[in-house]
C-alpha positions as CSV (number, residue, x, y, z in Angstrom):
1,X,71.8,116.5,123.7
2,X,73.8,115.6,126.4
3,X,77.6,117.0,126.6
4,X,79.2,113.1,125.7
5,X,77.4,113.3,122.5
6,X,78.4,116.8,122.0
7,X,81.7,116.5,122.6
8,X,82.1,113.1,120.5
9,X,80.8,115.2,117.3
10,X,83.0,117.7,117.5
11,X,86.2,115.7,117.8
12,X,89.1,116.4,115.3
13,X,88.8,112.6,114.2
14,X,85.5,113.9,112.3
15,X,86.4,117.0,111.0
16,X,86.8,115.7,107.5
17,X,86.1,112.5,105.7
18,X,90.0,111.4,105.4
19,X,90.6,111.3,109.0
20,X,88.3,108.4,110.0
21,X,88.4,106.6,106.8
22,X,92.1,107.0,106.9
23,X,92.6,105.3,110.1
24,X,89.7,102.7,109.5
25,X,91.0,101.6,106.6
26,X,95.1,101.3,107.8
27,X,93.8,99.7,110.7
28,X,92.1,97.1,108.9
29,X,94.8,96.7,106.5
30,X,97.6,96.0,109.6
31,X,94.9,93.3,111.1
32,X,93.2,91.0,108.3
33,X,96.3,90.1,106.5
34,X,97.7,88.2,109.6
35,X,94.3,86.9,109.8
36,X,94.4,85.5,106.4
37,X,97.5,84.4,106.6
38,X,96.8,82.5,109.6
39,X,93.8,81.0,107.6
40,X,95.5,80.8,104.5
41,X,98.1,78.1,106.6
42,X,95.7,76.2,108.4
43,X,96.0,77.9,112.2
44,X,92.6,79.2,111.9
45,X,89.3,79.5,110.5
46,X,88.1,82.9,109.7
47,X,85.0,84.1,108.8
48,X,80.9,83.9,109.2
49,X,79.0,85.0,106.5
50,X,82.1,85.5,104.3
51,X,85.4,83.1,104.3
52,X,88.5,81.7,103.5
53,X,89.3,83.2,100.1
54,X,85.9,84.6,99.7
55,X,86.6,86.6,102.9
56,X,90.2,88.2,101.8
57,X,89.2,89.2,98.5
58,X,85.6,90.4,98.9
59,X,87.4,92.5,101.8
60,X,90.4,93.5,100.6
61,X,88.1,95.4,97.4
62,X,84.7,96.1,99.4
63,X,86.4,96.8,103.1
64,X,89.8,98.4,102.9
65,X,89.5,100.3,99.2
66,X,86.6,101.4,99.9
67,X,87.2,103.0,102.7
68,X,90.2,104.6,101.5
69,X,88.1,105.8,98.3
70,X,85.4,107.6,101.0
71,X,88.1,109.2,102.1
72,X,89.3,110.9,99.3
73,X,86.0,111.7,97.7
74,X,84.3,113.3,100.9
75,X,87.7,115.1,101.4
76,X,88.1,116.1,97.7
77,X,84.7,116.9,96.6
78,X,84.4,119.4,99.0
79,X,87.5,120.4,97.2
80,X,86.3,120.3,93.5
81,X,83.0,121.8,94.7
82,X,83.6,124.6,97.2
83,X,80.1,122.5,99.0
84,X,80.5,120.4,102.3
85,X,80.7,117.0,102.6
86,X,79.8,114.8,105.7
87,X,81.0,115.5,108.9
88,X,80.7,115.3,112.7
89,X,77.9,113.2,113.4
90,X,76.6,112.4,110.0
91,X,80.2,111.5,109.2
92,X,80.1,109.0,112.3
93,X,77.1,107.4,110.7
94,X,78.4,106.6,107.7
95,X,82.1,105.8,109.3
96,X,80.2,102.9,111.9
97,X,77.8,101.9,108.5
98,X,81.4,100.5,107.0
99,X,82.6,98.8,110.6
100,X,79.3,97.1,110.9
101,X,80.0,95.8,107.3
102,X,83.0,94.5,108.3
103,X,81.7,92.9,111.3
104,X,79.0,91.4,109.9
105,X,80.8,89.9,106.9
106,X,82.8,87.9,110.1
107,X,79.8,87.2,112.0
108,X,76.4,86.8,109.6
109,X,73.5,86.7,109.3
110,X,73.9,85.9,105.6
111,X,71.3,88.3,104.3
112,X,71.6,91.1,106.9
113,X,75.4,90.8,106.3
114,X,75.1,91.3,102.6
115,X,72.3,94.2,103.0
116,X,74.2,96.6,105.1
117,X,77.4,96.0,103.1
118,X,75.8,97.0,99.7
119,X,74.3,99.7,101.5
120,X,77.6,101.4,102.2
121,X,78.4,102.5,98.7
122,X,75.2,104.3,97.6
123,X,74.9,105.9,101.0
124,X,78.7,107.6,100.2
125,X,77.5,108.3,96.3
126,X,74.3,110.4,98.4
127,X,77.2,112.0,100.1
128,X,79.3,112.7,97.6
129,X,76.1,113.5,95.0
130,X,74.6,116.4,96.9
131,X,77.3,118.4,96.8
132,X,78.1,117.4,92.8
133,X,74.9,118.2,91.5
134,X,74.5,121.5,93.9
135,X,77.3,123.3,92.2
136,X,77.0,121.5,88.8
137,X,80.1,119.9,88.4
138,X,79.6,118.0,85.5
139,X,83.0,117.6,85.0
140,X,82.8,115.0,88.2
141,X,79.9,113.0,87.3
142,X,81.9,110.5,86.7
143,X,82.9,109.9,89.8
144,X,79.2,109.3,90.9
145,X,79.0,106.5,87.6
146,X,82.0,104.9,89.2
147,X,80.4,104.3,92.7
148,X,77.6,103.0,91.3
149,X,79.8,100.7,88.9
150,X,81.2,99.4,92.4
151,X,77.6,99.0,94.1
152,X,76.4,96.8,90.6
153,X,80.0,94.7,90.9
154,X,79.1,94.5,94.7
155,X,75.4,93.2,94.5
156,X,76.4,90.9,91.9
157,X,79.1,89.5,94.2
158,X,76.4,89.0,97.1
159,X,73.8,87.7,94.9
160,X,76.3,84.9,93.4
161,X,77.7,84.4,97.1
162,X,73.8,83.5,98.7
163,X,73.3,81.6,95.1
164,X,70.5,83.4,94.1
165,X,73.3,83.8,90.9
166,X,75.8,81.2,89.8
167,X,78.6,80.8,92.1
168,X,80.8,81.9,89.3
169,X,79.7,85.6,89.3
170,X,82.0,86.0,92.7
171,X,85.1,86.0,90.1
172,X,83.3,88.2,87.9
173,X,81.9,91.0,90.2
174,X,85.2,91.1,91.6
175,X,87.0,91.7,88.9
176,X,84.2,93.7,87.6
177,X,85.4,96.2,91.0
178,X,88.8,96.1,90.3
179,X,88.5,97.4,86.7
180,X,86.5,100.6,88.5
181,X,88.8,101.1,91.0
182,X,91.8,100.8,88.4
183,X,89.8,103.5,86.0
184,X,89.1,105.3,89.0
185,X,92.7,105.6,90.1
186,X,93.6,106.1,86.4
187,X,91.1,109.2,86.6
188,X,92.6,111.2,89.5
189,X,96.1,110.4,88.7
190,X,95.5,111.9,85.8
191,X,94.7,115.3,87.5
192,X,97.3,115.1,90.1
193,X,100.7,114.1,88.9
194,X,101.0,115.9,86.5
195,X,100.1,119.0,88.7
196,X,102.1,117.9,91.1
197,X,104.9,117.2,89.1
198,X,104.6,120.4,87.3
199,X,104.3,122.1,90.6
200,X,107.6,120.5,92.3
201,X,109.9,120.6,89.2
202,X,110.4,123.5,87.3
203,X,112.0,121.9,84.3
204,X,108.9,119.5,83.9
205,X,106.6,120.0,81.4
206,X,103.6,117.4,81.8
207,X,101.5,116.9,79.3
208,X,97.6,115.1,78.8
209,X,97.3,114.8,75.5
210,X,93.9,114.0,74.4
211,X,94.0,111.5,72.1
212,X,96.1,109.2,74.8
213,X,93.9,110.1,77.5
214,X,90.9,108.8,75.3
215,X,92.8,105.6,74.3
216,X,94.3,104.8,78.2
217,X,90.8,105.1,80.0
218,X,89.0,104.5,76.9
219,X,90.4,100.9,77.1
220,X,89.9,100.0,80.8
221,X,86.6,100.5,79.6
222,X,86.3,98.5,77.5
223,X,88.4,95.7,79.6
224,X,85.6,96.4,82.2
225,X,82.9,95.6,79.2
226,X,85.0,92.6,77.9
227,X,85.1,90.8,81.5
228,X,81.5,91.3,82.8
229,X,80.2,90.3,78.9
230,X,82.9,87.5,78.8
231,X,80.1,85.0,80.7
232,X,78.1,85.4,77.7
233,X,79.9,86.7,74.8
234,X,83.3,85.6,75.5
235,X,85.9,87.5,73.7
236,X,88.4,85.6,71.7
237,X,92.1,85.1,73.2
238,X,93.4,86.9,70.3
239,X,91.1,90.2,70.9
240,X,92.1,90.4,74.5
241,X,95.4,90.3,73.7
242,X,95.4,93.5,71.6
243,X,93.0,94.9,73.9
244,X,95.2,94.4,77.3
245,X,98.4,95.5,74.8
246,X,97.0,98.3,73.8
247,X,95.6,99.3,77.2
248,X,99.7,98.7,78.7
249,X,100.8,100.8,75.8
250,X,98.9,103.8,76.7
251,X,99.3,103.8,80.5
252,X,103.1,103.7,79.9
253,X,102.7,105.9,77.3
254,X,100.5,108.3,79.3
255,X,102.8,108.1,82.5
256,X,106.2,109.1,80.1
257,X,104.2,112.3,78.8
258,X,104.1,113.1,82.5
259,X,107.4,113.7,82.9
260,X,108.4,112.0,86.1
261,X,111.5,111.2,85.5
262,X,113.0,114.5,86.3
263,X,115.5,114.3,89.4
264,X,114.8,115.9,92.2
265,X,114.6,115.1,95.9
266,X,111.1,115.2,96.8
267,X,110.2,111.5,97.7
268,X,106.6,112.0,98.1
269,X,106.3,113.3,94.6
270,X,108.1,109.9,93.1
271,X,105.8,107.7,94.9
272,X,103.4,108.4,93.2
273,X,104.4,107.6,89.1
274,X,106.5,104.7,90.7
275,X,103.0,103.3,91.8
276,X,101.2,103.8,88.7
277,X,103.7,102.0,86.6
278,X,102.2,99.3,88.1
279,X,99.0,99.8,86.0
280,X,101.0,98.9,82.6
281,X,102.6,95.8,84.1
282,X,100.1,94.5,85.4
283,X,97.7,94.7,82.3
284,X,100.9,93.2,80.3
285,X,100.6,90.2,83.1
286,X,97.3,90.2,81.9
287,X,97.8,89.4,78.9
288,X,99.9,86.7,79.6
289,X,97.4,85.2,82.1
290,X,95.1,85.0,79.5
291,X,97.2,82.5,77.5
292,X,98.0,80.5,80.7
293,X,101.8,81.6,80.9
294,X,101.1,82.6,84.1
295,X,98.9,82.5,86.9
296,X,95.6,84.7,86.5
297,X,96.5,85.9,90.4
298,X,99.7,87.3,89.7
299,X,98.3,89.9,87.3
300,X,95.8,90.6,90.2
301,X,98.2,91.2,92.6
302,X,100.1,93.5,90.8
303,X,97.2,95.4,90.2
304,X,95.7,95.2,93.9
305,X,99.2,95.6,95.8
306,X,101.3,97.2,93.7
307,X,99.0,99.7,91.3
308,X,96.0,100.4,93.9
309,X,97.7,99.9,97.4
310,X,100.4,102.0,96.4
311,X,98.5,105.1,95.1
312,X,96.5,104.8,97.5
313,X,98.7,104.7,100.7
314,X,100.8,107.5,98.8
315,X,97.7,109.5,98.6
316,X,96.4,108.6,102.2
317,X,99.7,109.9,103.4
318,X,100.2,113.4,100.9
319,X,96.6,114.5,101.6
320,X,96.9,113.6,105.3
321,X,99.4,115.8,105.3
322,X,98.3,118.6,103.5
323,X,95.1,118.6,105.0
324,X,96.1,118.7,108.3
325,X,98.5,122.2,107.7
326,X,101.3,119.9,107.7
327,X,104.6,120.2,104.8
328,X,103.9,117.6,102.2
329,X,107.5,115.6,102.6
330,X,108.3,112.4,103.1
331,X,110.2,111.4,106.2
332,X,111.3,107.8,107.5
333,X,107.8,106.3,108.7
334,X,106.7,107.3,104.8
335,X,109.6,106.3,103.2
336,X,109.1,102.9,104.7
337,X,105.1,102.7,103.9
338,X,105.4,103.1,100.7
339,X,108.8,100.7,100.3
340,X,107.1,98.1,102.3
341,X,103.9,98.0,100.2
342,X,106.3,97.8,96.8
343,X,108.2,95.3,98.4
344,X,105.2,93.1,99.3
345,X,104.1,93.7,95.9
346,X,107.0,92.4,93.8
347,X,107.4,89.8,96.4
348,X,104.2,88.7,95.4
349,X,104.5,88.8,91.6
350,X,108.2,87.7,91.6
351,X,107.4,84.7,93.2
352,X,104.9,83.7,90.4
353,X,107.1,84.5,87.9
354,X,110.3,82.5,89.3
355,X,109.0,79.4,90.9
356,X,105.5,78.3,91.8
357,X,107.4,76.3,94.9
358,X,107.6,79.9,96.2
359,X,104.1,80.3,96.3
360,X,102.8,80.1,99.5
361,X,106.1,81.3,101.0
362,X,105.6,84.4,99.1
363,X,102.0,84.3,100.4
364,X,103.0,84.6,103.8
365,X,105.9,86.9,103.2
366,X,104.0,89.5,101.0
367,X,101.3,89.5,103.9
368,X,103.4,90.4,106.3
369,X,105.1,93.3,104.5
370,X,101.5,94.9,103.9
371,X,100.3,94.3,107.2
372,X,103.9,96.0,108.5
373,X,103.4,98.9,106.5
374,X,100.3,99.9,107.4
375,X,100.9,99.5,111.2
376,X,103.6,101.9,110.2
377,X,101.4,103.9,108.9
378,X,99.0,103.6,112.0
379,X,101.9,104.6,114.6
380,X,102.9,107.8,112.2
381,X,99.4,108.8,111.3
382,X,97.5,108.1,114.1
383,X,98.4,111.5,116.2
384,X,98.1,113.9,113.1
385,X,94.4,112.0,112.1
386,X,93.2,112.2,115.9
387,X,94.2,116.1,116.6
388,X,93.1,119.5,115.4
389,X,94.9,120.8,112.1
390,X,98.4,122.4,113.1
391,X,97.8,125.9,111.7
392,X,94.4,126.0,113.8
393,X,91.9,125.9,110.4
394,X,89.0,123.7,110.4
395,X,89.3,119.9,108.7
């Protein structure tokens, strides 16, 4: 082995599964939304095998949250398991396997493209598997049905895209993924606020009570069921109504039980709940969508930037953090991550909601707040990612 090699493997940058996947993702985030935008108006073309539209949202769910999801899971797992996950040069691999997704989705081939982008997803359940099923954490299996929900929604989406499947299925796989990633994020929440509310705050009590545990994931469930059976079965309007109603009632009611509403002055700890309040709205803009009150997209983007991008740059930026020996506090360069991403969000939404001659204005202006924040986010993050942990402990 010569010493390059040996040195490159041992580099703080692949310590841990967080520290690449953090930057990768954040980096990707800061760069393809000025690309789309610049699409999106007509400077430029973007795209190979995947474009336009097809390119931003195929990314957007396959590129960015999946990286940001290999990074919690290879840094949590390890966690929940007491077993390793990937690192040094195995990490690498599976690190460049995403970026040579990404590239190829911009370049082609078509079916070389599509093949190594699939492969991404079961490679990381492997990663994450082993070390599952070594300590027999049943308790996680879940997570592992969830990664292969994503690869099916994924397959789908390339299969539809090379029509080898209707061109319709693109719709459906992706919002086949987005349902996982919301029950996903739904899932974890649900072990970490409350802890970490009930760590920070004295006075909080947070509660998970079973019977609105079952009923709020229960339902994205069966939302997930509803929208990938809706080709063939399709569900009356009325039935989704009470489904998507009853599905905002329990988040809501689920996130009030948790107590966040406490004051206190620790600004990491709020992020969180303020994110996840996005779940209920944006399943009540759902519902609306579905009676053609509004647009189908704003309900989306509530989900994608407000509910999923901000839980999950909150979470990029607490377990950063803590897993670097760092104090878990908020300073200006968070502050301002997180505020930009909720402001692109409700830009987004608003816009829908007020006037659709703010649409594309709103486009442009919601793209550049997300892109902002997670350059941001680069600047502050990119030191602590790239060097050893501060109290000298490995990760």
């Amino acid at each position: 082995m010569s010493s390059g090699r040996f040195e490159f493997t041992r580099h703080p940058v692949l310590a841990l599964g967080f520290r690449p996947f953090y930057l990768l993702a954040a980096v990707f985030a800061a760069i393809t939304l000025p690309l789309w935008i610049a699409s999106y108006i007509g400077i430029v073309r973007v795209g190979g095998y995947l474009h336009g539209v097809a390119w931003h949202s195929h990314e957007m769910v396959f590129g960015f949250a999946t990286a940001v999801i290999a990074g919690f899971l290879l840094t949590a797992v390890r966690n929940w398991t007491g077993q390793p996950t990937p690192t040094r040069m195995w990490l690498a691999g599976l690190a460049s396997l995403w970026v040579l997704a990404r590239v190829l989705a911009l370049t082609g081939p078509d079916s070389i493209a599509a093949f190594v982008d699939v492969a991404f997803l079961p490679v990381l359940g492997l990663a994450v598997a082993i070390p599952i099923l070594r300590s027999n954490n049943t308790k996680n299996f879940k997570i592992l049905a969830v990664l292969g929900g994503l690869t099916a929604a994924n397959v789908l989406y390339h299969l539809a895209y090379l029509n080898i499947l209707p061109a319709g299925f693109t719709r459906v796989a992706i919002t086949a993924a987005l349902d996982v990633i919301t029950l996903l994020i739904a899932i974890v929440s649900g072990r970490i606020i409350p802890a970490f509310t009930a760590n920070a705050i004295a006075a909080a009590k947070p509660r998970n009570i079973w019977g609105v545990e079952a009923v709020s994931l229960g339902s994205l469930v069966l939302v997930l069921a509803a929208g990938v059976l809706n080709t063939w079965y399709p569900l009356p309007t009325w039935a989704w109504l009470r489904l998507l109603a009853m599905a905002a009632f329990a988040h809501a009611i689920r996130l009030i039980l948790w107590e966040p509403y406490h004051r206190h002055r620790d600004v990491m700890l709020w992020m969180l709940p303020v994110a996840y309040a996005w779940i209920p709205i944006s399943l009540t803009l759902r519902a609306y969508a579905q009676v053609g009150t509004i647009p189908t997209a704003t309900a989306v983007h509530a989900l994608t930037l407000g509910a999923i991008g901000g839980l999950m740059v909150a979470m990029m930026m607490r377990s950063a953090l803590g897993h670097t020996g760092r104090t878990v506090t908020a300073g200006s360069a968070e502050i301002a991550v997180f505020t930009l991403v909720q402001l692109a969000a409700i830009a987004r939404v608003l816009s829908s909601l007020i006037s659709p001659e703010l649409y594309q204005g709103a486009v442009i202006v919601s793209g550049v707040l997300w892109s902002l924040a997670f350059m941001v986010f680069v600047f502050r993050y990119w030191p602590i990612l790239t060097r050893p942990r501060v109290d000298g402990r490995s990760g």
